[in-house]
N, C-alpha and C positions, 0 to 999 in steps of 0.2 A: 895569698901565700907568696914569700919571695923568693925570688927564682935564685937555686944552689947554685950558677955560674951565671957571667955575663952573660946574657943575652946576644944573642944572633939575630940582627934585627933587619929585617927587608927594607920595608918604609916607616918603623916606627924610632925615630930619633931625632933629640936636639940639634936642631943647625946649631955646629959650631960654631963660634966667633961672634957670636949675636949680642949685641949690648940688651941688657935687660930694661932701660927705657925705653926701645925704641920699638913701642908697639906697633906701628903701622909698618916697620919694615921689618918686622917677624910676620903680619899678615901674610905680608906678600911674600915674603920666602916660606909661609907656609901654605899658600897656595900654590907653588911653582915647587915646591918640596914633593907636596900627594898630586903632583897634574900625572897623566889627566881626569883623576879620579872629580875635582871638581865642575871642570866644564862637562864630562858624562853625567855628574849629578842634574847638570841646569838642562841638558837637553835629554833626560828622560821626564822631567816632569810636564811638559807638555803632549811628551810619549802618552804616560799615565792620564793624564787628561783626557786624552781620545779615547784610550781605553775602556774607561769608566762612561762613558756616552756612549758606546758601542759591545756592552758585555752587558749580559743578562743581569738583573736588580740583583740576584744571589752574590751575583763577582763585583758589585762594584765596591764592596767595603775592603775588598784587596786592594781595588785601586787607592782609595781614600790612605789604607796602610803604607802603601809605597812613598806617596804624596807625603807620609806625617815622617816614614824615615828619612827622607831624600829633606824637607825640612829640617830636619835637627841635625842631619850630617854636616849640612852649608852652615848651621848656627853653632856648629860645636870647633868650625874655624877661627871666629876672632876670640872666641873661649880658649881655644887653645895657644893664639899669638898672645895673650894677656897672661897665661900661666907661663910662658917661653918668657916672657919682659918680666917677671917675678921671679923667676929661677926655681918655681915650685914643682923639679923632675919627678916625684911621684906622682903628683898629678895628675900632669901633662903627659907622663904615659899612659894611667890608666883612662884618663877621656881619650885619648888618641884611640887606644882599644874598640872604647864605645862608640867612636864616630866611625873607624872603619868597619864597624859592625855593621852599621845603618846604614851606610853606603852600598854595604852586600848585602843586606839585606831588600833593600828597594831593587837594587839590580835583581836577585830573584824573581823577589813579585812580578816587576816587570817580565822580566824574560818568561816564566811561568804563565803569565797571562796571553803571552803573543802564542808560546807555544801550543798550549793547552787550549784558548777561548777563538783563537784567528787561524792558527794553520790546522791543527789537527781538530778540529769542530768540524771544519768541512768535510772530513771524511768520514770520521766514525766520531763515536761519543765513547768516551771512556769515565768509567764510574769516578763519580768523585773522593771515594776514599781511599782507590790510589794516586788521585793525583796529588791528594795529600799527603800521601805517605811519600809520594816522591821529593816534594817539598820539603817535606818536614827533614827527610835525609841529605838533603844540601843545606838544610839551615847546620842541620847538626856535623858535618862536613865544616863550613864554615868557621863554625867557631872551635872545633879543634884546630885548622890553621889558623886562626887567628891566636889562641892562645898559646899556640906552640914557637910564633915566630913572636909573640912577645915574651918568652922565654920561661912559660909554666912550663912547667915539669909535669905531665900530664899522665904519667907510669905510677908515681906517686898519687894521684889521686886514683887512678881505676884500681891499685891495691889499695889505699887506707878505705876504701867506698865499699869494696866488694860484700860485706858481711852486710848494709847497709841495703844495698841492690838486690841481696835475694831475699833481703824485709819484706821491702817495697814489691819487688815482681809477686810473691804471695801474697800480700794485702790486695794487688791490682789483677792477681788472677782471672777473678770472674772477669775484671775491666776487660781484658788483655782478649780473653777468651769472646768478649762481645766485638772489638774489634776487627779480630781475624775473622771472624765470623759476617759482620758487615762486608769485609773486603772480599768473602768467597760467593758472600751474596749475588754480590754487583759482575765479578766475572762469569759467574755461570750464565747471567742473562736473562734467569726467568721471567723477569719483571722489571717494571722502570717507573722513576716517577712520572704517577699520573693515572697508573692501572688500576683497576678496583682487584681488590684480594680480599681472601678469608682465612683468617687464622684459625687453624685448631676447633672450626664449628662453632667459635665462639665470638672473634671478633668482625666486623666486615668494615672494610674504609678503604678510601686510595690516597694512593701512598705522596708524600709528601715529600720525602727526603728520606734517604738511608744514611744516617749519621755515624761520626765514629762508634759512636756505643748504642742509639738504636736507631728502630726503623721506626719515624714519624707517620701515621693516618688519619683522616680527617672520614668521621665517618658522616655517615645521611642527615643524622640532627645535626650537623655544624662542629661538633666537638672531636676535638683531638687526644688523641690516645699515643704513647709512648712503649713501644715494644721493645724490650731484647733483642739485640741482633742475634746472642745464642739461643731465645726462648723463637725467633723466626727460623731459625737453621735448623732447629730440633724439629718443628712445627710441620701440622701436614698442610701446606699451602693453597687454594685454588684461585686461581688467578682468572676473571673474568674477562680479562682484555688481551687475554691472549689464546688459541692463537691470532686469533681475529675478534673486533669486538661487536659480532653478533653473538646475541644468548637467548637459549631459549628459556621461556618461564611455563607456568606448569598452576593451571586454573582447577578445579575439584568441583564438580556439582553433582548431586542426587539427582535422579529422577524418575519417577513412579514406573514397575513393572507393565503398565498398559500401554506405554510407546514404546514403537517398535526402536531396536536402537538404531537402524538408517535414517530413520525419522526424527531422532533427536540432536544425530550428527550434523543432519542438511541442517535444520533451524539454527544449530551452534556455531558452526562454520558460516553459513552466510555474516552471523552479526559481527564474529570477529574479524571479517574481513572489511568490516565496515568502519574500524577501528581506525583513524589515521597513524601513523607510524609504526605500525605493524608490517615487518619486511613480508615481504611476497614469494621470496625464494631464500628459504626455504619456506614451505607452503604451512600455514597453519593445519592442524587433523585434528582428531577427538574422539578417543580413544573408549570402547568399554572395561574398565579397570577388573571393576570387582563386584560381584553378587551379593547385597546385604539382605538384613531381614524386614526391610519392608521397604526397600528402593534399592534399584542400581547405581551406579559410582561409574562418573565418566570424566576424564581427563582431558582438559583442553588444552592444548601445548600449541604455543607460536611463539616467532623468534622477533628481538628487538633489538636497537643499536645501539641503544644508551642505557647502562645499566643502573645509572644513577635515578630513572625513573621509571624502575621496574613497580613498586608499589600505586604508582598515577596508575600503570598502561594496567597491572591486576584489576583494578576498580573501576577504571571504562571497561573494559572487556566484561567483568561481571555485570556491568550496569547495562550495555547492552545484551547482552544475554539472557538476560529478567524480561529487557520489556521487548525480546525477541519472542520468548518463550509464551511470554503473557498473549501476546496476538498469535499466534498458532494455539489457544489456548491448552497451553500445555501446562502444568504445575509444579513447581517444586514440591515435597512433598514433606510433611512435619514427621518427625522421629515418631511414629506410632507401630501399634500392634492390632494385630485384626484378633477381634473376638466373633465367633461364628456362633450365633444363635439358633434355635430348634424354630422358634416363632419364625416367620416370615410373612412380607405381603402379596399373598397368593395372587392377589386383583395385578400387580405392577410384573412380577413372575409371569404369569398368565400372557400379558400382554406382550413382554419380549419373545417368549417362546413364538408365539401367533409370528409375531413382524418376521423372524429369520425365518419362520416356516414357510411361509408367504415368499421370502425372497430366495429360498429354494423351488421352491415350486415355480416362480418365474424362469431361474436360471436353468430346469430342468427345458419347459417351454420353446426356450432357444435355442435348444439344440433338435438339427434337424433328425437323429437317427432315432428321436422318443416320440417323435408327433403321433404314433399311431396308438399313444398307450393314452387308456382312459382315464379320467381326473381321480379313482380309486387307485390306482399302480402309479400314476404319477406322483398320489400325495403317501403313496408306503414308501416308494423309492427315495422320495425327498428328506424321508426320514429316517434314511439308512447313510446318507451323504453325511462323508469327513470331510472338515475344513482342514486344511491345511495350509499355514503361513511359511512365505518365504524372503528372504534380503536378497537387498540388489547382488546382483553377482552369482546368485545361489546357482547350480542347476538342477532344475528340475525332473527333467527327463534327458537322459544320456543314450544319443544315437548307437545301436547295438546293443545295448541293454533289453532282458526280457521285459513283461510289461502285462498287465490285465486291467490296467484301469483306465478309466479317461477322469482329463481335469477342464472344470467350468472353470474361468475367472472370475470370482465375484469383485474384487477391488484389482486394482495395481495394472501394470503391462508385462507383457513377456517379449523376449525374442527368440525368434527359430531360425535357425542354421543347418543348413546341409553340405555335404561335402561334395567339392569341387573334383575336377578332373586331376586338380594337382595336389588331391588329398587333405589342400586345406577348408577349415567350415568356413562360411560363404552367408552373412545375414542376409534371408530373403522374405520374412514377415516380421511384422510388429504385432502384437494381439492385446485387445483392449476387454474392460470390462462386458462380459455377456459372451464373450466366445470360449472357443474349446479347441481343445487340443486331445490327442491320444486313441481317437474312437478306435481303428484298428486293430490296436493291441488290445484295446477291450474286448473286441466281439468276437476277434480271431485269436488272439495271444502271441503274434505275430512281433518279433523284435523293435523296438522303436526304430523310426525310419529317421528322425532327426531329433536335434540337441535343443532343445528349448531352457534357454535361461529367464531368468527376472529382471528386469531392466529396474524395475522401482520394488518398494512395498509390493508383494504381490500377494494376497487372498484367494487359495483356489477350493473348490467345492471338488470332492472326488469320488466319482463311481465306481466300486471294485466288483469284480467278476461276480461273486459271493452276493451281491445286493442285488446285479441285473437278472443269474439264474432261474431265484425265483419267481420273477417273470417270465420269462420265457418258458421255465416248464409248464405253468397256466397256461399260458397260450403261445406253442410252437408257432405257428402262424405269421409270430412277429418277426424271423428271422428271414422269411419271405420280404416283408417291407422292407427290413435294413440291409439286405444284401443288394436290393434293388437300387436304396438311396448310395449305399459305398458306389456299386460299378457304375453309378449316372457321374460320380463327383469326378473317379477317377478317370471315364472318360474325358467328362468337360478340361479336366488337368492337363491331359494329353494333348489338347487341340486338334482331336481327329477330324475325319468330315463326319456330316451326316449320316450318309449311307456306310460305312465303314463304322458306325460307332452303334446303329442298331443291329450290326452282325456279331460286333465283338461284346454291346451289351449282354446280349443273353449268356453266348459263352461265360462271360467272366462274374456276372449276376449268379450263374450255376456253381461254379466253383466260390466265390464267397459262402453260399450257403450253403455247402459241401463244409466247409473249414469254420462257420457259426457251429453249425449242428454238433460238429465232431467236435468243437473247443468245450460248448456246455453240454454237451451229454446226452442230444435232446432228437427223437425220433425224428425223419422226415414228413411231412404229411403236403 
């Protein structure tokens, strides 16, 4: 368009007086016309040089752009002294336009690159797409000076354009709207490239770039996907690498009703620990989920620091846990159903009943307050005993709690605790398979004296009030032996002396079988 009045021109105009032959001396007064615009061109491309050897592989193609303006700005001067020795003034103003364009234009890149990639890198990192949009508004700054001071008329085109511009802004809505949308990405900060994300439960990759219009991912097979910056801004995000990039993963195994679940955690947990690059803190566990109909559901959770090789660290973890489980012979168990038949093998039946009969009737044995009962009362009683199972941690019997029974150990350990002067419990035994706990409150009904928990697995055999009576009303007699055997224990406990312990035996021998008799109901004789 030509400009409606002369032009007002800074540095764009014909040396006067110039002879149109004398090309080499319009060079040079066209060098010494735009100084110092040309020596800042020759010593920023050395600038741009460093630059480009010193900025990340992303920025050096800015460099390369600086480098190609700042080239054609130095080549569009003897262009221009050869249009000045022609007399060709439409020309020679509009390249003059185009060369001081390039000129500021490489001066941006450059300055943009010192400011953005050298000073302010070291402090903070700012999103790239506003430091494009910063850019982009000095370029566009630019060339309205520049076409203002070569005398367009610039009012005249933002009215004949306007009908034109809100075409364009609605065709590039959606654009417009991915845009802004990139740029509120980057300042909120959730993410940066390089983080693993999940969009919308549907996609998973880390990020690559957030571009003007989308957000770049490279997911675990190698392949790149292109997102929406408003289909990401709408999206519910999960960002795995933030806030920190430990993650925990989350392992699912079955396993059969007949192990106990502390005993399926220890075997689980030893193997995942055996795992290399499984963090240690936070501690791997494993959990009982969920109750099925024909196995339990137990969740193995530990945390890792690379989430790009969460599907490896799933498959060693399963893989040792198989041939964890395989040596404690313990089984995974196949999706089945129990069908319960009338038939059975009475001979294999027979035989179990016999073995746990037998291993009651032992456990009975070892206990000192039964030795005086005959292998008939022994083998009725034995078959009046509940098993009862307990988990680590469980307790058993709670100090100050009433009480009428006693418990054999047949498997596991226990611990007993009593309470201190300063009120708190105080471990003072371990108890292993074949011992017991409780008699007291059995024979007297006497509050539990101390707190006995389970330390592992624990299997106890229990005698309640109700199984031992009928004994004892057969034969009173017996509560004579066991008030005998409690006040000998209780002495020995006390550490008395000798002579003091057969005076207070009888005494307190008397009184135990005072509180036998009166507990079960049972005449003196």
């Amino acid at each position: 368009m030509e400009p409606s009045s002369p032009p007002q021109r800074l540095f764009f105009h014909m040396p006067p007086g110039v002879a149109r032959d004398a090309w080499g001396a319009n060079l040079v007064l066209e060098w010494g016309n735009q100084s110092p615009l040309p020596i800042v061109a020759i010593a920023l491309i050395p600038i741009l040089l460093g630059l480009r050897m010193a900025v990340p592989a992303a920025e050096k193609g800015r460099a390369r752009a600086g480098i190609f303006f700042l080239g054609s700005y130095l080549a569009s001067l003897p262009v221009l002294a050869s249009l000045g020795s022609a007399g060709a003034a439409s020309a020679y103003h509009a390249v003059r336009v185009v060369s001081v364009a390039f000129f500021a234009f490489a001066a941006v890149i450059a300055s943009g690159m010192l400011l953005f990639d050298v000073l302010l890198a070291r402090r903070t990192e700012l999103p790239r797409i506003l430091r494009d949009l910063v850019v982009a508004f000095v370029y566009l700054v630019i060339v309205f000076v520049i076409l203002s001071r070569s005398g367009v008329n610039l009012t005249s085109i933002v009215t004949t354009s306007a009908v034109l511009t809100a075409v364009i802004g609605l065709a590039l809505q959606e654009t417009l709207g991915n845009i802004m949308a990139g740029l509120a990405l980057q300042l909120e900060n959730d993410f940066a490239t390089g983080d693993w994300i999940r969009i919308d439960e549907k996609i998973t990759g880390r990020i690559r770039e957030v571009r003007w219009r989308a957000t770049s991912l490279v997911t675990k097979n190698g392949d790149l996907v292109l997102v929406p910056n408003g289909v990401v801004a709408r999206a519910i995000l999960t960002n795995y690498s933030r806030p920190t990039a430990a993650h925990r993963q989350w392992v699912l195994l079955r396993m059969h009703f007949r192990y106990p679940p502390a005993q399926v955690r220890e075997v689980v947990l030893d193997a995942v620990r055996s795992v290399a690059g499984i963090r240690a803190d936070p501690t791997p566990d494993c959990l009982l989920m969920e109750f099925k109909e024909d196995s339990n559901t137990y969740a193995c959770r530990y945390w890792i620091d690379d989430f790009q090789r969460d599907d490896p660290f799933d498959s060693e973890v399963r893989s040792m846990i198989w041939y964890a489980l395989h040596r404690a012979g313990m089984e995974i168990p196949f999706p089945s159903h129990n069908v319960h038949m009338t038939e059975m093998n009475q001979d294999r039946a027979q035989r179990k009943a016999d073995e746990e009969h037998a291993r009651r009737m032992d456990a009975l044995t070892r206990v000192d307050v039964f030795r005086g009962l005959d292998g008939e009362k022994v083998d009725r009683l034995a078959r009046r005993l509940r098993l009862a199972i307990f988990g680590p941690g469980e307790t058993i019997i709670k100090k100050g709690d009433p009480g009428d029974s006693l418990y054999i150990l047949r498997t596991g350990q226990v611990i007993v605790k009593v309470a201190a002067a300063d009120g708190r419990e105080h471990e003072v035994a371990t108890l292993s398979s074949g011992q017991f706990f409780g008699e007291m409150s059995l024979m007297t009904g006497e509050a539990r004296a101390a707190t006995v928990n389970a330390k592992t697995d624990a299997e106890c055999y229990v005698v309640s009030k109700d199984a031992f009576r009928e004994i004892l009303e057969e034969r009173p007699e017996l509560a004579h032996d066991i008030s005998e055997i409690l006040s000998s224990r209780q002495i020995t406990l006390e550490g008395v002396s000798t002579e003091v312990s057969r005076q207070r035996r009888e005494t307190q021998r008397n009184q135990l079988f005072s509180r036998i008799a009166a507990f079960f109901g049972i005449g003196k004789s």
